[in-house]
RONU-305077 format. One record per atom (N, C-alpha, C): y, z, x; residue in three letters. Coordinates in steps of 0.02 Angstrom, whole numbers, plus 50000, padded with zeros to 5 digits. Atoms other than C-alpha are relative to their C-alpha. Layout:
BEGIN
YZXAla ...
END
This chain:
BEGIN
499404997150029Unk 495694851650103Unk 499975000549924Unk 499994997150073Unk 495084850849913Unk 499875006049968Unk 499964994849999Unk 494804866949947Unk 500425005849981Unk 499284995149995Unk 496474873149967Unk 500384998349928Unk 499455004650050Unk 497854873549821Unk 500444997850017Unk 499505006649981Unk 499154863349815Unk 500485002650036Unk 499384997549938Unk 500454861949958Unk 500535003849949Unk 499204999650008Unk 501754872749934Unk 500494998650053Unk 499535002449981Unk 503534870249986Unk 500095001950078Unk 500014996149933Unk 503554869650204Unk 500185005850013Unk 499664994349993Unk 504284886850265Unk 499984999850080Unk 499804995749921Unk 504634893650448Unk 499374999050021Unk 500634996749971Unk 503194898550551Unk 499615005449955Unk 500154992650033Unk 502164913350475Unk 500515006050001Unk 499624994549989Unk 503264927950431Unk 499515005949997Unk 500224994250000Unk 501724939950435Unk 499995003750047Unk 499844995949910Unk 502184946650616Unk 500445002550017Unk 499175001349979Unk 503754955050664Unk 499805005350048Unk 499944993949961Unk 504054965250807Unk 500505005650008Unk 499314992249992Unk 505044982750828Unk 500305000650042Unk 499244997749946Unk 506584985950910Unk 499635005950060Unk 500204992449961Unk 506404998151062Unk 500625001449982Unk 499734993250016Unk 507185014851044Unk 499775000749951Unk 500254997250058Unk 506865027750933Unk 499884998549909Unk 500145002650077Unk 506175024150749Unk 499865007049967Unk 500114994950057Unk 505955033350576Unk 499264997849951Unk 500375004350036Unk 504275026750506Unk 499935002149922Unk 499864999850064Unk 504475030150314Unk 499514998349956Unk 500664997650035Unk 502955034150208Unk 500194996849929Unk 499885001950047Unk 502585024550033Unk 500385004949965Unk 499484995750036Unk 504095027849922Unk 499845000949924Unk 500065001150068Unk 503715022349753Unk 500395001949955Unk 499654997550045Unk 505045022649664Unk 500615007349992Unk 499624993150008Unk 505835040449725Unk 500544998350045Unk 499375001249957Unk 507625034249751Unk 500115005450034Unk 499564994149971Unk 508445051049770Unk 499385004450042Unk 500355000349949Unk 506975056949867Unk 500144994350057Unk 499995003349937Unk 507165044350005Unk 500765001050013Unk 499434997249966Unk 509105046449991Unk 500025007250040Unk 500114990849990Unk 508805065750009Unk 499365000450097Unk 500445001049926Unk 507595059050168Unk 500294998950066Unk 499455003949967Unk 508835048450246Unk 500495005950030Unk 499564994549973Unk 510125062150262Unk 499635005750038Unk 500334996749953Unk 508745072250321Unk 500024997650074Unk 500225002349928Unk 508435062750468Unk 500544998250044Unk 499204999249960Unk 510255061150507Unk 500494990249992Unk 499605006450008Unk 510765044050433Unk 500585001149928Unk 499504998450049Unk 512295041350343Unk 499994994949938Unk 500025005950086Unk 512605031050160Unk 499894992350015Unk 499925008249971Unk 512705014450260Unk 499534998650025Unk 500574999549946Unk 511095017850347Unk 500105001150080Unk 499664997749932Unk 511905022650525Unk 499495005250012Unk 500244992050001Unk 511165034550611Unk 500544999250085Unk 499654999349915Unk 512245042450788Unk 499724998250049Unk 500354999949945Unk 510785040550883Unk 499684991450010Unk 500315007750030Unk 510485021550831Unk 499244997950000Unk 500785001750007Unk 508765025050772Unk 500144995649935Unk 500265007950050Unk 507895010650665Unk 499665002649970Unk 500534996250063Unk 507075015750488Unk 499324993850005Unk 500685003850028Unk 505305007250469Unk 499595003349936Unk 500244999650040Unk 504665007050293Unk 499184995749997Unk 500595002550007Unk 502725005450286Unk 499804996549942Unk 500205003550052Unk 502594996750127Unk 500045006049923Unk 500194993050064Unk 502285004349936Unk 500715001949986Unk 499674995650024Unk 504095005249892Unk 500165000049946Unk 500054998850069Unk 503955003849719Unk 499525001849969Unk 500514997650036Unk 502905008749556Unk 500035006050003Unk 499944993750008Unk 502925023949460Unk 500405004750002Unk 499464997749988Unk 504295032849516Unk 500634996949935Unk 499475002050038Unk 505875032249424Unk 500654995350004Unk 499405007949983Unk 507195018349503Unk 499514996050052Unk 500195005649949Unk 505965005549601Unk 500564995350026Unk 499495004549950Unk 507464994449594Unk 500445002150043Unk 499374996349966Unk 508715005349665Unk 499705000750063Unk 500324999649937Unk 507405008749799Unk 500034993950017Unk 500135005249987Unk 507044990749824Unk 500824996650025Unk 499405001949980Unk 508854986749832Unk 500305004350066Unk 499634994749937Unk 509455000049967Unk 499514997150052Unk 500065002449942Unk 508094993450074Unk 500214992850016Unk 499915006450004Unk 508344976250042Unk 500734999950055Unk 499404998549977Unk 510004980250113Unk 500095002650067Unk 500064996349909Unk 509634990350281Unk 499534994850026Unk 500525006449964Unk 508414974750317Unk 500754994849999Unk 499315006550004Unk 510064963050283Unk 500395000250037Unk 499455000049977Unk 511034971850387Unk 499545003450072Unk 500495000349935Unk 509634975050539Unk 500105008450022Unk 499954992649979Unk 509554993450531Unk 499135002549985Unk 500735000050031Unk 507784992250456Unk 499354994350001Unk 500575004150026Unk 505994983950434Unk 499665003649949Unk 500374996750074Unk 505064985550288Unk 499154994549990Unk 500535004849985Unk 503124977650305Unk 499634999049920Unk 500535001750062Unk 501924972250137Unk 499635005049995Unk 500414995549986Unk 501124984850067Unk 499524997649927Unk 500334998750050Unk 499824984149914Unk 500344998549935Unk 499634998550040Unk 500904987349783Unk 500564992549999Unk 499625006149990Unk 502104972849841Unk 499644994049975Unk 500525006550001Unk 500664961149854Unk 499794996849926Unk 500345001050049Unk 500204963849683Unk 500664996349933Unk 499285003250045Unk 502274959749604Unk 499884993250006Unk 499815006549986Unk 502084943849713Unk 499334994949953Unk 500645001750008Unk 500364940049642Unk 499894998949908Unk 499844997450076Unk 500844943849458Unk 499545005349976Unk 500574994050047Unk 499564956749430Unk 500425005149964Unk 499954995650016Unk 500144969049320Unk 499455007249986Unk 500614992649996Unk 499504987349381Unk 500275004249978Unk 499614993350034Unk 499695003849346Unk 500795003750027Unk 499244997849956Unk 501525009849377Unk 500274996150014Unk 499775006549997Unk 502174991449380Unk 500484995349960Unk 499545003450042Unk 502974987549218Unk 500775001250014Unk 499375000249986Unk 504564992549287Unk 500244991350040Unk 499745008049949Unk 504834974649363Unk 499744996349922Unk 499945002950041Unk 504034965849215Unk 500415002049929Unk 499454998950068Unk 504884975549068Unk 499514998549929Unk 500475002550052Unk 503354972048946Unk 499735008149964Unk 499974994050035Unk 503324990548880Unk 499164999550000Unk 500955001349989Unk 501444992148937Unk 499825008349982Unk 500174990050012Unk 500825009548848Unk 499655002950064Unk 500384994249962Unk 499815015248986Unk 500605001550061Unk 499484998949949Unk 501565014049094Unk 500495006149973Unk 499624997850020Unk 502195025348967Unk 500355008250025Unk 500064991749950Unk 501955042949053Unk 500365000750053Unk 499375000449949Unk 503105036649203Unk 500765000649970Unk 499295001050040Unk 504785035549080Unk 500155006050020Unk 499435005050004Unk 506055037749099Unk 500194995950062Unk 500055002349936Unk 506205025149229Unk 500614991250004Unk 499585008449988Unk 507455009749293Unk 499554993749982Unk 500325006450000Unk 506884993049246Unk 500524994250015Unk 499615006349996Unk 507404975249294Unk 499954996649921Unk 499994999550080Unk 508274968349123Unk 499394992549990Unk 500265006650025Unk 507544955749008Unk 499185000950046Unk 500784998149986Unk 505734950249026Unk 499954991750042Unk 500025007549967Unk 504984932849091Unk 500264999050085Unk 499485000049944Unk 505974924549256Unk 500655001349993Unk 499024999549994Unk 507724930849297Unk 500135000150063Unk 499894997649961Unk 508734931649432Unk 499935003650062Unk 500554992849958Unk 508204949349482Unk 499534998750011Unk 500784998049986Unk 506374947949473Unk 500084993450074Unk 500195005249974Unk 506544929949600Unk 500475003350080Unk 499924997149955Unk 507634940649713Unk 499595006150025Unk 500314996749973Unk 506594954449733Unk 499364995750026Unk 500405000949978Unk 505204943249752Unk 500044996950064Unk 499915002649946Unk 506014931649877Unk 500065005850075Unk 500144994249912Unk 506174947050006Unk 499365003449994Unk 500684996550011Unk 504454954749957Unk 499614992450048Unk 500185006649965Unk 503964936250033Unk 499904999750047Unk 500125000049935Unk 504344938850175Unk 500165004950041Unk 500174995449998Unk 504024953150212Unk 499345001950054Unk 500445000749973Unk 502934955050367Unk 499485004249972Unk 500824999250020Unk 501074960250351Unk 499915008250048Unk 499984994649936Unk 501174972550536Unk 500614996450024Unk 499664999949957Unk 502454976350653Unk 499705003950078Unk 500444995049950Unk 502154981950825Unk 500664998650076Unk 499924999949925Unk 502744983551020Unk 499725004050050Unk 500544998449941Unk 502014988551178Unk 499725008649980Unk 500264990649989Unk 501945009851137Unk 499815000149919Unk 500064994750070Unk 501675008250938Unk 499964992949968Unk 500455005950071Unk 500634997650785Unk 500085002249947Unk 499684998350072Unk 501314998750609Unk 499744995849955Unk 500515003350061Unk 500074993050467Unk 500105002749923Unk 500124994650064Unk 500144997150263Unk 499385006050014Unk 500354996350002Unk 498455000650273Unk 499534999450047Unk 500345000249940Unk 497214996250417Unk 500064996150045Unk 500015004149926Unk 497544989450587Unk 499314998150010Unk 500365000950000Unk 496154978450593Unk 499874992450042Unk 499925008149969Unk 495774964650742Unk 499564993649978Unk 500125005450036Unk 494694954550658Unk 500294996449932Unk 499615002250037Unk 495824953250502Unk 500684996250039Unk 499655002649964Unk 497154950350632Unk 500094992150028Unk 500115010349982Unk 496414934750716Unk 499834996549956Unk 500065004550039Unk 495874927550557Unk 500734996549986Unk 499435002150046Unk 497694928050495Unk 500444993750076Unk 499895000949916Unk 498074921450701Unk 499854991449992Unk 500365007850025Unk 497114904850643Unk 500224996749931Unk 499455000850041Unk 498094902850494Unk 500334994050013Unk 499375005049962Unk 499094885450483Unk 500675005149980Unk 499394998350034Unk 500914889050484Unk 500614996349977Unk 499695003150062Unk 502194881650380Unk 500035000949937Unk 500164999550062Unk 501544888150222Unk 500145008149979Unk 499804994850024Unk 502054904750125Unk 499295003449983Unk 500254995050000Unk 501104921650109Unk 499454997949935Unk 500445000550068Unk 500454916949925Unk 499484994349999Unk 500475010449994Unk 500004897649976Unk 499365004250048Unk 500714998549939Unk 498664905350126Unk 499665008049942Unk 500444994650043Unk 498184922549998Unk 499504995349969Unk 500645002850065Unk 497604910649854Unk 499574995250037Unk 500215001949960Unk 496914899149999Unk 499325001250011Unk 500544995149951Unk 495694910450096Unk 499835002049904Unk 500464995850041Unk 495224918849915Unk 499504993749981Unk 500355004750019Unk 494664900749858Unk 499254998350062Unk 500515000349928Unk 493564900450039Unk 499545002849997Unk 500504996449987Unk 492934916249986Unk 499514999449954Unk 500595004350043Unk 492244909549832Unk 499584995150010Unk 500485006949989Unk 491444895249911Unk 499405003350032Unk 500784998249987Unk 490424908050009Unk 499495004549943Unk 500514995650055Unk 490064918549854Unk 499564995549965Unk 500335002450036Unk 489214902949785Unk 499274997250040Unk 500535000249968Unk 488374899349953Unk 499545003650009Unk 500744993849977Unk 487284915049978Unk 500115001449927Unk 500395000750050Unk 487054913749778Unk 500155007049978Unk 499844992750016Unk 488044932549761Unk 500534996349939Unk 499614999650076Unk 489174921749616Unk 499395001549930Unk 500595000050075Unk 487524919249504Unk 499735007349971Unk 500274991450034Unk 486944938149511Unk 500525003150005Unk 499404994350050Unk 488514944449481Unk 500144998149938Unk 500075004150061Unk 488664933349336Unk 499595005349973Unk 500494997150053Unk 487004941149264Unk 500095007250009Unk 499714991250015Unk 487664959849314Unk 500274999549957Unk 499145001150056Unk 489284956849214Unk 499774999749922Unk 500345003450068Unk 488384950349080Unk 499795006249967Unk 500144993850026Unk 487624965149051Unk 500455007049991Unk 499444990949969Unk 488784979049121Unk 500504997649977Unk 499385002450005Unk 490304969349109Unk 500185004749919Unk 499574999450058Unk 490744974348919Unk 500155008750016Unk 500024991649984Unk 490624995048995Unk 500335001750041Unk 500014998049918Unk 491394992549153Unk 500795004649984Unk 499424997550047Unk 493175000749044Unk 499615006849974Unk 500254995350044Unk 491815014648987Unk 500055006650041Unk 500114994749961Unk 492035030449074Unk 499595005049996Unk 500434995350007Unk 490865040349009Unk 499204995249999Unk 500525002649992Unk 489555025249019Unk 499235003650057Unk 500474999849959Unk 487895027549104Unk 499894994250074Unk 500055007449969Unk 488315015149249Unk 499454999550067Unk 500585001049951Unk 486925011549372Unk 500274994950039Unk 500055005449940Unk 487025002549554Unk 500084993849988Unk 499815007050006Unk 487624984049541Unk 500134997450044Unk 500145002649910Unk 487074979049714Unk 500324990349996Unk 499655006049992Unk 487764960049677Unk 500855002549984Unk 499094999150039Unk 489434967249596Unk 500245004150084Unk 500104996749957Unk 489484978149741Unk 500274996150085Unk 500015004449958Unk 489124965749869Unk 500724994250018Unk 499765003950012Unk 490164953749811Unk 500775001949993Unk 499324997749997Unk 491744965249793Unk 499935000850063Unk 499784999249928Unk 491674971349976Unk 500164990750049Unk 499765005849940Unk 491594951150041Unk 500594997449981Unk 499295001950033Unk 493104947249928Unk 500455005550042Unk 499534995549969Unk 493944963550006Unk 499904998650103Unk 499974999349941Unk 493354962350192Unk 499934991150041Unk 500015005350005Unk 493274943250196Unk 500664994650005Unk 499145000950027Unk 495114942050161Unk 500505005050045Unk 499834995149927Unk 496244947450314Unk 500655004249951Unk 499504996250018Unk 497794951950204Unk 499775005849964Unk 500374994150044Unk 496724962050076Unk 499975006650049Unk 500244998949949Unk 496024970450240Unk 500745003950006Unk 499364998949976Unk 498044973850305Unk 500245002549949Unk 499684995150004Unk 498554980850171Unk 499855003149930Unk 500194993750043Unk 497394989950049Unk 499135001550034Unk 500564996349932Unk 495964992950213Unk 499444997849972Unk 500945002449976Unk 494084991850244Unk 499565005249931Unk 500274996150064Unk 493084994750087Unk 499314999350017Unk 500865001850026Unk 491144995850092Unk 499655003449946Unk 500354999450036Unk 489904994549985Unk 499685012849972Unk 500264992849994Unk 489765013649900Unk 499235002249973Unk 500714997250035Unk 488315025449873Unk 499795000649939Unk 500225000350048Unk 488485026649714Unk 500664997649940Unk 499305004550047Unk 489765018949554Unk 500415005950002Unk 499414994549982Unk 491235029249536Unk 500484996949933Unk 499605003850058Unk 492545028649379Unk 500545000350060Unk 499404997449974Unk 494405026649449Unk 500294997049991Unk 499575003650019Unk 495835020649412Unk 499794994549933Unk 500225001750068Unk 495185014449221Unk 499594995150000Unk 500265002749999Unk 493845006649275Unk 499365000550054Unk 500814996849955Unk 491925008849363Unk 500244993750077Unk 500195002549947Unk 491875004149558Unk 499414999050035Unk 500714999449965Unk 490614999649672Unk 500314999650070Unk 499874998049925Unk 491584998949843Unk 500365004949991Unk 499604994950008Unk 492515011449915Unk 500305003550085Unk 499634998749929Unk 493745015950043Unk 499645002950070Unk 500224998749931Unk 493175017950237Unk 500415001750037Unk 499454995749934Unk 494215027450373Unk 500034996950064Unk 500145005749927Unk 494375012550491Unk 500175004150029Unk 499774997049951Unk 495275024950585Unk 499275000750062Unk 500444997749948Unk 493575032350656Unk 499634994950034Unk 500225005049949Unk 493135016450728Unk 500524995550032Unk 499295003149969Unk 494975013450806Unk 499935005850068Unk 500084996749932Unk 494665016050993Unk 500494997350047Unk 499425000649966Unk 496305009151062Unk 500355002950028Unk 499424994949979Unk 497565018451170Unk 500434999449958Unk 499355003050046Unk 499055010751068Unk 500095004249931Unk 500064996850092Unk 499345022450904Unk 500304993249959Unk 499915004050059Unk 499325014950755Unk 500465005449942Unk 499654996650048Unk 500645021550600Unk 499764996849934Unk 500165000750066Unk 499905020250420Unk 500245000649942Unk 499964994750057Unk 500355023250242Unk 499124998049950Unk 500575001050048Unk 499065020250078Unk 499685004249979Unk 500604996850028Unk 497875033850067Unk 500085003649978Unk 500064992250007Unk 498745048549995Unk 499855007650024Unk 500194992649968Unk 498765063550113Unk 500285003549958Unk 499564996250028Unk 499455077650051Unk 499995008450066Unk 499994993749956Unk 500015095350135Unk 499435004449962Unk 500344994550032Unk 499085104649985Unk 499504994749942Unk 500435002950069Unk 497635100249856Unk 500324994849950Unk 499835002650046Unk 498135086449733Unk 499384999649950Unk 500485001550051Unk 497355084449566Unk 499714992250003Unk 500125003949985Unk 496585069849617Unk 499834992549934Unk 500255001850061Unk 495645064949487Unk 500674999249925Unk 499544999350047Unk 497135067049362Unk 500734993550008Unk 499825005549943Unk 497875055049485Unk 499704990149996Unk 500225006850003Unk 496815041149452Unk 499594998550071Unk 500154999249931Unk 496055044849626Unk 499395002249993Unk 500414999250003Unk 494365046449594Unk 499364998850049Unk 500485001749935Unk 493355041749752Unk 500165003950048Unk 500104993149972Unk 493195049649900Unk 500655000350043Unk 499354997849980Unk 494525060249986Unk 500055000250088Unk 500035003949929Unk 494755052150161Unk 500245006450036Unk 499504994949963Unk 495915066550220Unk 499155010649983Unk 500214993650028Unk 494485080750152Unk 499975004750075Unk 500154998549960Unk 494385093250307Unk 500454998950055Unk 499755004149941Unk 495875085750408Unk 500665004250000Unk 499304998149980Unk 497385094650469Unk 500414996049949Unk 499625005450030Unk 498655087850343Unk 500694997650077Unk 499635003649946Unk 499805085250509Unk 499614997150063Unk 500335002149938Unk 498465079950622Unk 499834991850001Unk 499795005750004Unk 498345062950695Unk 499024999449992Unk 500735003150003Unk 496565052050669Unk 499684996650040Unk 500545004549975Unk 495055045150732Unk 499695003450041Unk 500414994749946Unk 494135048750916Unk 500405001150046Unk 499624999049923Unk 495515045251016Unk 500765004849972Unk 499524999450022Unk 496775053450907Unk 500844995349999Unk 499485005949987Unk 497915037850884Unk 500234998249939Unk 499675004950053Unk 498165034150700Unk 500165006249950Unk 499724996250030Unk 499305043350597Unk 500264997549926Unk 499775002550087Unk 499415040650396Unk 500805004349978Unk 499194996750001Unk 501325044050349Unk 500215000749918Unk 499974997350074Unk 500905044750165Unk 499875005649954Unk 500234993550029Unk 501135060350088Unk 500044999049925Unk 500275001950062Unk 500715054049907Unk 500675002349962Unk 499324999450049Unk 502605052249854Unk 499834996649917Unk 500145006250055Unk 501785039549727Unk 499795007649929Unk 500324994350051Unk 501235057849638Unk 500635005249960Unk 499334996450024Unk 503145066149612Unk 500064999449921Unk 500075003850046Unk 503085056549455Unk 500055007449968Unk 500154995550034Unk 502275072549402Unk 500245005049968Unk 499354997950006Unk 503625084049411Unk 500375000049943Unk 499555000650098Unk 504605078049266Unk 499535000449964Unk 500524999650052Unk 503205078549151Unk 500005005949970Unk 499924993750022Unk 503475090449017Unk 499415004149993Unk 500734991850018Unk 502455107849011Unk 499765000450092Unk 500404999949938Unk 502175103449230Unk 500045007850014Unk 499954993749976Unk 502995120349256Unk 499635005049964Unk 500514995450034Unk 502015129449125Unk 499285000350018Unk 501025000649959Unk 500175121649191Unk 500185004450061Unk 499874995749919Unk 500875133049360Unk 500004991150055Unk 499435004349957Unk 501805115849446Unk 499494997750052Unk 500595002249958Unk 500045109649531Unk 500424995750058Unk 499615000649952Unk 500745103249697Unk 499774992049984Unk 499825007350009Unk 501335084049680Unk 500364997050054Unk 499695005849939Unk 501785077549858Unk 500705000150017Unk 499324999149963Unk 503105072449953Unk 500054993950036Unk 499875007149952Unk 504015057550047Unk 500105002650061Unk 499904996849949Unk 503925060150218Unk 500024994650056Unk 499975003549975Unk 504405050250366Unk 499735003750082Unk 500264998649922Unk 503575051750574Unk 500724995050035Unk 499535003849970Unk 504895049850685Unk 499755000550068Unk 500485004149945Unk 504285040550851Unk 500765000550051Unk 500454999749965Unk 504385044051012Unk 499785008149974Unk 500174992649999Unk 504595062750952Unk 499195001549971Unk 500384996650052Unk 503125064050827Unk 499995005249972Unk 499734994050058Unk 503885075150699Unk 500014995449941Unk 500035000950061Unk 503685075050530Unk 500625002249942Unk 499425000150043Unk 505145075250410Unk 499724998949910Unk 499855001550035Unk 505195076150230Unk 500414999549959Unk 499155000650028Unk 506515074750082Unk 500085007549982Unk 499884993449977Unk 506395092350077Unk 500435001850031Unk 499694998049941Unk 507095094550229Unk 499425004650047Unk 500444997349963Unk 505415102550318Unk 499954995150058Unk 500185006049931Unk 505315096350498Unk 499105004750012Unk 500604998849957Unk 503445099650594Unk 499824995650056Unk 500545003249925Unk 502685094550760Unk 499244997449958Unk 500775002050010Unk 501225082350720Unk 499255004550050Unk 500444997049957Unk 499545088350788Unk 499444994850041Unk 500895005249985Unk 498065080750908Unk 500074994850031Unk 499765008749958Unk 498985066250989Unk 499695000550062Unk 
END
């Protein structure tokens, strides 16, 4: 156990599990931030200000509902609220993981309030006041907490980002009593113990050493870093939550800039090796109906969706359906001069509503999914 850090305070059982109501659901695609988009969704789909709907369907939010966007809290509060009052689930997505975690990422300073220049291009945007601990920030975190990981029941599997059974049973073996952050920093300390056993801490060390002061360089000359490499995919696939809810990374062909900084793994389409009857519901990867500037995006690796029906479902058995239509990109929109560049197409929130499989967004566009 000197392994582990220090106990935290008992809790419940694991809250990374919850299961879904039967009858009809709304599964609800990362929001990020686009209050009046998801209000403008909501009424789409036939619910009223209270979250009601006539038909007493249940909203499921896949994770991702903040960052970037312009009111995270306002979003964060309205669901907080349809989960309070059992009209809703809302599961961990990426983005969550990283508030609870303190990382500050890109599209994030709206929760810390630390006026971070590279957040500056999102303004004008809601923030929680004051900086440090308050209040606010310990309530949003306390429901981000607990906040299951997946949801599921017998006809339908609801993941951020990859339904994955070996991340599954790791988390299955899990003691319980202990909170989401106590078993994260846990298992990462585990995974360091093997990065020192197979001797992948020492040659990443001497990569770093070298590369490290470039790895910020985008125009660098960066060459293969088969320990850096290595050693990021067992930290990512090693780690069941990582796994659940920012997916299966391997080792890539070649470095890649993205997101302000050189990679060496890089996203995998667990889908095509999801051979289950059971569909699975996704968000994370950014679909879109039309071309995004990807790259302009911060999206610089490869484009999972290239070649794919934007309404068609995935894999061999056609079972897994990504419900993220890269609302996290609206952002764009307000940005002065968008309509003069000719208004490059910037996404959309869009929700799959189950058993029908139709696609909804805040638009108001309905479609029949394809391929099921």
């Amino acid at each position: 156990m000197s392994d582990l850090p220090p106990a935290a305070p008992a809790l419940p059982a694991a809250t990374w599990e919850a299961c879904l109501p039967e009858g009809p659901l709304d599964l609800v695609g990362d929001v990020h931030g686009e209050y009046e988009a998801l209000v403008a969704l909501l009424g789409h789909l036939g619910y009223d200000r209270a979250g009601r709907h006539p038909q007493g369907r249940f909203l499921v939010f896949v994770g991702d509902l903040g960052d970037r966007g312009p009111n995270s809290p306002g979003v964060i509060a309205l669901v907080r609220r349809l989960v309070r009052e059992g009209r809703a689930e809302c599961l961990l997505g990426n983005h969550e993981l990283n508030l609870l975690r303190g990382d500050r990422k890109d599209g994030n300073d709206w929760f810390w309030n630390e006026d971070a220049p590279a957040d500056r291009k999102y303004h004008p945007w809601a923030t929680l006041p004051g900086r440090g601990e308050s209040p606010e920030r310990a309530a949003v975190r306390g429901f981000l907490l607990r906040r299951p990981l997946v949801a599921h029941r017998a006809d339908l599997r609801v993941v951020h980002a990859a339904w994955h059974p070996g991340a599954l049973a790791q988390l299955r073996l899990l003691p319980s009593g202990r909170d989401l952050l106590w078993q994260f920093e846990a298992l990462d300390l585990l995974i360091a113990k093997k990065l020192h056993e197979r001797g992948l801490a020492s040659r990443h060390a001497q990569e770093m050493l070298i590369w490290g002061p470039r790895m910020q360089d985008p125009v660098a000359s960066m060459p293969a870093l088969p320990a850096v490499a290595a050693a990021d995919e067992l930290r990512q696939m090693a780690h069941p939550v990582r796994v659940l809810t920012s997916g299966v990374e391997r080792a890539a062909e070649k470095p890649f800039f993205t997101s302000g900084r050189w990679r060496f793994v890089q996203r995998h389409p667990w889908w095509m090796d999801y051979d289950d009857e059971v569909p699975v519901v996704t968000g994370h990867y950014w679909r879109s109906f039309q071309p995004l500037d990807r790259a302009g995006l911060g999206k610089s690796g490869p484009d999972l969706f290239a070649g794919v029906h934007p309404l068609s479902w995935l894999g061999p058995r056609r079972r897994v359906f990504c419900v993220d239509y890269s609302a996290g990109a609206l952002y764009r929109r307000r940005q002065p001069g968008h309509e003069a560049a000719g208004g490059s197409a910037t996404g959309a929130l869009a929700a799959l509503r189950w058993p029908e499989r139709t696609l909804m967004t805040h638009e108001g566009r309905s479609a029949p999914t394809r391929g099921f």
